[in-house]
N, C-alpha and C positions, 0 to 999 in steps of 0.2 A: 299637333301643336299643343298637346296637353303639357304644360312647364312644371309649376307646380303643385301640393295639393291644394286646395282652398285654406286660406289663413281665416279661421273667424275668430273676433277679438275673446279676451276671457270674458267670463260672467262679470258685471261693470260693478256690482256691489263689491269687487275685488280690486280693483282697478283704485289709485289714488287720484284724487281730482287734476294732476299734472296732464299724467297720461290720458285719462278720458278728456280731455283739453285735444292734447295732442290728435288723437285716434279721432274726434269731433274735427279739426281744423282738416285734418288727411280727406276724408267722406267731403269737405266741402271744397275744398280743394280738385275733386272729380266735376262736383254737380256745379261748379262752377267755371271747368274748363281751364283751369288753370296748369296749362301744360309744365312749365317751366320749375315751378314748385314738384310738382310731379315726377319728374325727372330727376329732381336735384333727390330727393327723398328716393325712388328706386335703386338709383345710384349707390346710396348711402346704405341700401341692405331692406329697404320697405318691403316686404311678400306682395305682388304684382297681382294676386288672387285676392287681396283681404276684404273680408265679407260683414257686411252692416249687419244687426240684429235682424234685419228680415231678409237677409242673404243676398244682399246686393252687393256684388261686386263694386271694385273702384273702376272696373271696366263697364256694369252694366250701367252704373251712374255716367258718367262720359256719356255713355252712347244716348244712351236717352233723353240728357239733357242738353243733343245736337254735341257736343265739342269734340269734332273732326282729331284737332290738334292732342286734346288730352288722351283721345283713344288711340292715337296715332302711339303716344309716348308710350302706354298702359301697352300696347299686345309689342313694341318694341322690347320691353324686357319681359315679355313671356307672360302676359296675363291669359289666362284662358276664354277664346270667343265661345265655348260651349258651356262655359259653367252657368247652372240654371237658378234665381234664385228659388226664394222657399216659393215663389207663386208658381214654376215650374217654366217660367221664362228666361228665351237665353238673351244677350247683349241683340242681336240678329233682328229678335221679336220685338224686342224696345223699342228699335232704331224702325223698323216699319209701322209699329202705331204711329213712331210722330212723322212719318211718313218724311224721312231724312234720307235722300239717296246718296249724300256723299259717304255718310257714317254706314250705310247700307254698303256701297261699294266696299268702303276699308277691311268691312267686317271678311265680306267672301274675300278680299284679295289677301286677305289673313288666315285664310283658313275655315273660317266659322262654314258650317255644314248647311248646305242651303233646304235641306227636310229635315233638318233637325228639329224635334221636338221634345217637351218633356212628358212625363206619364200623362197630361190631356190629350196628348196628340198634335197638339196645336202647332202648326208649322208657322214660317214668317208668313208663306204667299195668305196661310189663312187669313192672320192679321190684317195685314195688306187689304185682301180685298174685304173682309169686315167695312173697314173703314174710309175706301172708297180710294184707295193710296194705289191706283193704277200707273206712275212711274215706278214703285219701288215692285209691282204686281209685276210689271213686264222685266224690268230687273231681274227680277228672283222667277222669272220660268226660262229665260235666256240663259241663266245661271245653270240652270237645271230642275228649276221645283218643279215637283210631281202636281200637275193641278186637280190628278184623278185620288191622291192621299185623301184619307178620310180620319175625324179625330177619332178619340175613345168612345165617342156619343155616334159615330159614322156621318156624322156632317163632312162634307167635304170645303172647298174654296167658294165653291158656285154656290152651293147653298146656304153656306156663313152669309153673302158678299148680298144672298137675294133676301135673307131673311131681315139684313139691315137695312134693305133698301138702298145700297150702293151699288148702283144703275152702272157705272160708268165700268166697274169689273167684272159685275153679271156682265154686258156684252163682251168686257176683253174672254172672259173664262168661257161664256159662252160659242163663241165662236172656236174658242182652240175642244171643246169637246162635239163640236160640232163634226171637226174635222177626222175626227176618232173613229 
């Protein structure tokens, strides 16, 4: 489901104050859920990828600022759920720190890779259970997350989930490697 490449704006000291207007309204237009604007502007030729100066997608904004409906619009014309920004996170990993299982749903029913990670390693389930987000934990291993994947540092889900003190995924994780 990869559409197309990533659009990142030009260098902005290039840009005339119109267009960096423009390009500023589009980015708020995401983090504010505003599906229908959204729409009306992909329609019209917007790039479905286009990436904020710290490489946030208009899809990774949707998802992580909860709005169901603008992500909905964003992967309808082809944004990519794997594009990672510069912190190496994908839309997927957003939507489970805020511990958002609709926007989690849309993501895998879209496509988005449920062990995907980027060069940290760091998967959603790690997220998830970080942060104690045992609906979107049990989600994303039903899905298929790997709960035995481990990052770049070889932390695994169990050991993120225990080293934050999030009781409630240490026992979900702990019991499925129980069962191992």
């Amino acid at each position: 489901m990869h559409a197309q490449e990533p659009t990142r704006p030009a260098n902005p000291s290039e840009l005339d104050e119109d267009t960096l207007a423009f390009v500023r309204r589009v980015f708020q237009h995401a983090r504010t859920g505003e599906a229908g604007e959204l729409a009306t502007l992909l329609g019209q030729g917007l790039p479905p990828n286009l990436r904020n100066e710290r490489g946030d997608s208009l899809l990774m904004l949707a998802c992580y600022h909860g709005h169901l409906d603008a992500a909905r619009v964003l992967l309808e014309h082809g944004a990519d759920p794997e594009l990672l920004n510069d912190a190496s996170q994908t839309p997927l990993a957003g939507a489970a720190f805020k511990g958002d299982l609709a926007v989690t749903t849309l993501l895998l029913d879209s496509g988005a890779a449920v062990n995907g990670a980027g060069p940290n390693g760091k998967t959603a389930l790690m997220i998830a259970a970080m942060f104690n987000r045992v609906d979107i934990a049990r989600l994303l291993l039903a899905r298929g997350a790997d709960p035995f994947a481990v990052d770049a540092t070889g932390i695994s889900a169990l050991d993120a989930a225990a080293k934050m003190g999030a009781h409630d995924t240490v026992a979900l994780l702990a019991s499925i490697t129980e069962e191992r």
